[in-house]
N, C-alpha and C positions, 0 to 999 in steps of 0.2 A: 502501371501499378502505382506511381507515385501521383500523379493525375487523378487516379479513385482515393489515394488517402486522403489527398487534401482535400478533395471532396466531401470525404466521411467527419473530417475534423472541424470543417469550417459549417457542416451542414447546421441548420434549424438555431441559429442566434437567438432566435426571438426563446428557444424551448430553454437554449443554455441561461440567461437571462432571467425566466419563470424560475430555473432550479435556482438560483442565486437569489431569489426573493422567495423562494420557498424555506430557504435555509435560515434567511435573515428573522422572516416570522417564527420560524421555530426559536432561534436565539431569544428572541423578542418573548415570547411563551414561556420560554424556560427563567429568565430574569423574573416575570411575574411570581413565580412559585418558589423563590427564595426570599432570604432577608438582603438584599443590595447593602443596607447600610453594615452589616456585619460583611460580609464579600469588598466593601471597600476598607474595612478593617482588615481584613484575613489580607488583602493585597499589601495595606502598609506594613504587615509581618513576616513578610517572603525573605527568606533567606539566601541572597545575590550568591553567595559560592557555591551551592548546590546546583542554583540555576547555571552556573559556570559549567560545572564538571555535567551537568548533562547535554551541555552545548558539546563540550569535549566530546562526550560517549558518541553524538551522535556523529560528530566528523569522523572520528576513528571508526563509528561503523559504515559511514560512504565511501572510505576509502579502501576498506575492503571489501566493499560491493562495488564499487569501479575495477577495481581490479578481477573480480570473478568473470564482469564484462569485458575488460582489455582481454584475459586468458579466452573469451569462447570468441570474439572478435578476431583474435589472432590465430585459433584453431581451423575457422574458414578460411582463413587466408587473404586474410587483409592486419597489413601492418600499421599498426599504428601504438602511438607511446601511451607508457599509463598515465602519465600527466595529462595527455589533451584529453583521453578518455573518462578522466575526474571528473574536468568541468564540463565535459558534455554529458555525464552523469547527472551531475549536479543542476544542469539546466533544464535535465529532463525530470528532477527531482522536484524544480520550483514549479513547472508546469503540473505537475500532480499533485502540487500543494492546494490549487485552484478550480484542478476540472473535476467536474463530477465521476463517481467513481475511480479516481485519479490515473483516466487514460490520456492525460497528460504527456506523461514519461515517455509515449511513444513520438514525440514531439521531437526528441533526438531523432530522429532518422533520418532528417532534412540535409541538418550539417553535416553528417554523416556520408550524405549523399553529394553534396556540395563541394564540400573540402578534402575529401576522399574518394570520390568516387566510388562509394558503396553500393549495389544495388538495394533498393529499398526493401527488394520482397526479401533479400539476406539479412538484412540489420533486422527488420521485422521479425521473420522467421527464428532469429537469435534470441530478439527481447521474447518472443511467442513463447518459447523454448525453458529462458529463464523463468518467468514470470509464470507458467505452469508450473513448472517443476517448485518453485515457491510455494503456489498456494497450496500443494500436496503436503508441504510441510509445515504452512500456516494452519490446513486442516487438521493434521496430525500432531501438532502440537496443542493444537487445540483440543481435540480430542484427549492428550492427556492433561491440560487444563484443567478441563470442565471434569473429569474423573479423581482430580487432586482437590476443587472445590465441593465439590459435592460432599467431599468426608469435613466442610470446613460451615457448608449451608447448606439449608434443605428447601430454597424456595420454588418453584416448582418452574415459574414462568420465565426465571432468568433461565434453567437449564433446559427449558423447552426452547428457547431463543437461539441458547447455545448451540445446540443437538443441530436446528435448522438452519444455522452458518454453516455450522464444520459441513454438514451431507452436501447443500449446495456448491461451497466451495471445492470440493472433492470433486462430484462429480463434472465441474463445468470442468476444472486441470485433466480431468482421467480423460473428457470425451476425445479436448483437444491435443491433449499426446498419441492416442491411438489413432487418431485419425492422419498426423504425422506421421507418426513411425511405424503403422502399423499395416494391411491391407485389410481390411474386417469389412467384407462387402455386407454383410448385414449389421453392422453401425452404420456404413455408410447411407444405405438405402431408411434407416430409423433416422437419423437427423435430417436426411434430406426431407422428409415429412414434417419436421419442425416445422412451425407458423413463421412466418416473418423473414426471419432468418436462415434456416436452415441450408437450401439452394448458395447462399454467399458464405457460411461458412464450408461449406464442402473445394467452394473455389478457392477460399482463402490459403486454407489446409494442402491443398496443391501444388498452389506457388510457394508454400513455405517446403515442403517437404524434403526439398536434397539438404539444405544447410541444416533444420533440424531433425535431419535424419543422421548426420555429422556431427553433430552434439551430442547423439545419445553417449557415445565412448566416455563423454564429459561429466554424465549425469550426478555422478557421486560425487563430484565436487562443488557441483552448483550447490548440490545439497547441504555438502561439507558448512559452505561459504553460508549458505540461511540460516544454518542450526547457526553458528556462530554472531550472524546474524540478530538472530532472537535472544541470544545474551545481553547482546549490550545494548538493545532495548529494553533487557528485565534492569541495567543498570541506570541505564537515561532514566525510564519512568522512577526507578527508586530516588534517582535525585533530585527528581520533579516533585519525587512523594514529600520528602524533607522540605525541599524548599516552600513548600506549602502547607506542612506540618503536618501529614499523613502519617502517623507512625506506625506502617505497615512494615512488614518483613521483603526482604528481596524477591522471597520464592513469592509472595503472594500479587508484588506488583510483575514479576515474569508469569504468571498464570495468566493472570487477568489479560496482559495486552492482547494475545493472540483473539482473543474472544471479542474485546472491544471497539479491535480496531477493524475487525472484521464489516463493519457497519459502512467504514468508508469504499470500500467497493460497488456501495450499493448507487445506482448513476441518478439519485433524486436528486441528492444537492450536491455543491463545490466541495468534493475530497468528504461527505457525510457533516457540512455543516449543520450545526443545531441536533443532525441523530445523531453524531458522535459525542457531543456534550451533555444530550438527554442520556445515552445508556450509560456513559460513565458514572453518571451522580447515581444512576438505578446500581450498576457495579460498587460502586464504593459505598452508598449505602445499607449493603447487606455485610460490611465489616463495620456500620457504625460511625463512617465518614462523614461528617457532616454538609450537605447539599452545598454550600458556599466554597469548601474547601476543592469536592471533587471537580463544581465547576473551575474554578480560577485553574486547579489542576489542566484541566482539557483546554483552556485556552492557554498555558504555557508551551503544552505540547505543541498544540498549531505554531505558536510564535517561536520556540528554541528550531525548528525546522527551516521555516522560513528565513530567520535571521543568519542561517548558515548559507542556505540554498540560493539569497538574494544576490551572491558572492557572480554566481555565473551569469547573474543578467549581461555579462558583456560576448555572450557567445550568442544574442542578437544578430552581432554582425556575422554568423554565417548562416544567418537564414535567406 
């Protein structure tokens, strides 16, 4: 099992490479269609304490998101402390600050498997577990998102954008929890007809099956722990908004993220570079945001992340 992931993670460089300069021309594309010299203005007016306190929001939200992962870690039965569990959070957090679709994060398994002795298809099957049950509530929050802007906009092609996240993202979490916890011999025999995929995910979903079939007991807490979660992203982005002079309202930058950042899922470029700064400026300009602001906005957000997450580069040494 650990033998086919490294396989899967290290596969096709040359593709991961192409998306990392596909991302770059988009950034590249998007600078043309602004005024730079106001964007280097808007940067000399950035308000440094806001940028603080959303550094702040985001560590206090890692750290109880490591902890949601020490509690399901220790529910299978492997001990381990929430300290070490932080920064191996944390290092699975800077790896998805860079790969495409940010399947990075599964990049913890290693150490995990190293320094623990974990089996890998259990840590996997854990993050599989969390990480669905996630995006059911990224969908769902999203979905009342996009029905809380709609009484705020009426433009047709951001909420047809929106509509076609939330259903994808729903239904990729729904396949692969039922296929976990559930025995549904006609899903099973429908996905195994999938193109490409489908045959690997049915295997995958079997070796994960006992541990995240042991998680479900857990499920309302994982839940608990996202909703919460998604707060103190509506608070980070708000102080992202300030420090860059967005003078939007709390609820409006807590709506918006769930829809926005939906984009970085998508596996063209590193974590949705260039599409995540293209839809934000399309997002904040239907409130009137000015193109210079939303960008500098989106590349805070990359930077107050990584400035945190660069902390566990020294969990290296358990690879």
């Amino acid at each position: 099992m650990k033998g086919s992931l490294e396989r899967v993670l290290k596969k096709d460089r040359f593709g991961s490479i192409l998306k990392g300069i596909i991302g770059f021309v988009l950034i590249v594309l998007i600078l043309q269609t602004i005024n730079v010299p106001r964007l280097i203005k808007t940067l000399t007016e950035v308000d440094v304490k806001f940028l603080i306190l959303a550094i702040l929001a985001y560590i206090i939200q890692n750290l109880i998101l490591s902890f949601r992962l020490f509690k399901c870690i220790n529910f299978i039965g492997y001990r381990i402390s929430w300290a070490e569990i932080f920064w191996l959070h944390l290092f699975g957090m800077l790896w998805s600050d860079v790969t495409p679709g940010q399947a990075g994060y599964l990049i913890l398994v290693y150490p995990l498997s190293k320094s623990r002795k974990i089996p890998v298809s259990e840590s996997l099957s854990c993050l599989g577990t969390i990480t669905s049950l996630e995006l059911i509530v990224k969908a769902a929050t999203g979905a009342i998102s996009l029905a809380f802007l709609i009484t705020q906009i009426s433009d047709p092609a951001f909420i047809f954008l929106g509509l076609m996240g939330i259903i994808a993202i729903l239904i990729m979490s729904f396949i692969f929890l039922m296929l976990c916890w559930a025995d549904i011999k006609i899903l099973s025999r429908i996905v195994k007809r999938f193109p490409l995929f489908g045959m690997k995910l049915l295997d995958l979903t079997e070796k994960f099956k006992s541990a995240s079939q042991a998680l479900k007991r857990k499920a309302y807490f994982i839940i608990y722990i996202s909703l919460i979660g998604w707060l103190l992203r509506g608070f980070e982005w708000t102080f992202l908004g300030y420090a860059c002079k967005i003078p939007l309202s709390f609820i409006i930058f807590l709506m918006l993220h769930p829809l926005l950042t939906a984009v970085r899922f998508v596996p063209l470029t590193p974590a949705g570079l260039g599409m995540f700064e293209g839809i934000t400026i399309l997002g904040f300009s239907l409130f009137g945001v000015p193109a210079e602001n939303a960008f500098l906005f989106s590349l805070f957000d990359r930077v107050d992340n990584i400035v945190v997450d660069i902390f566990a580069v020294k969990e290296f040494k358990r690879m």
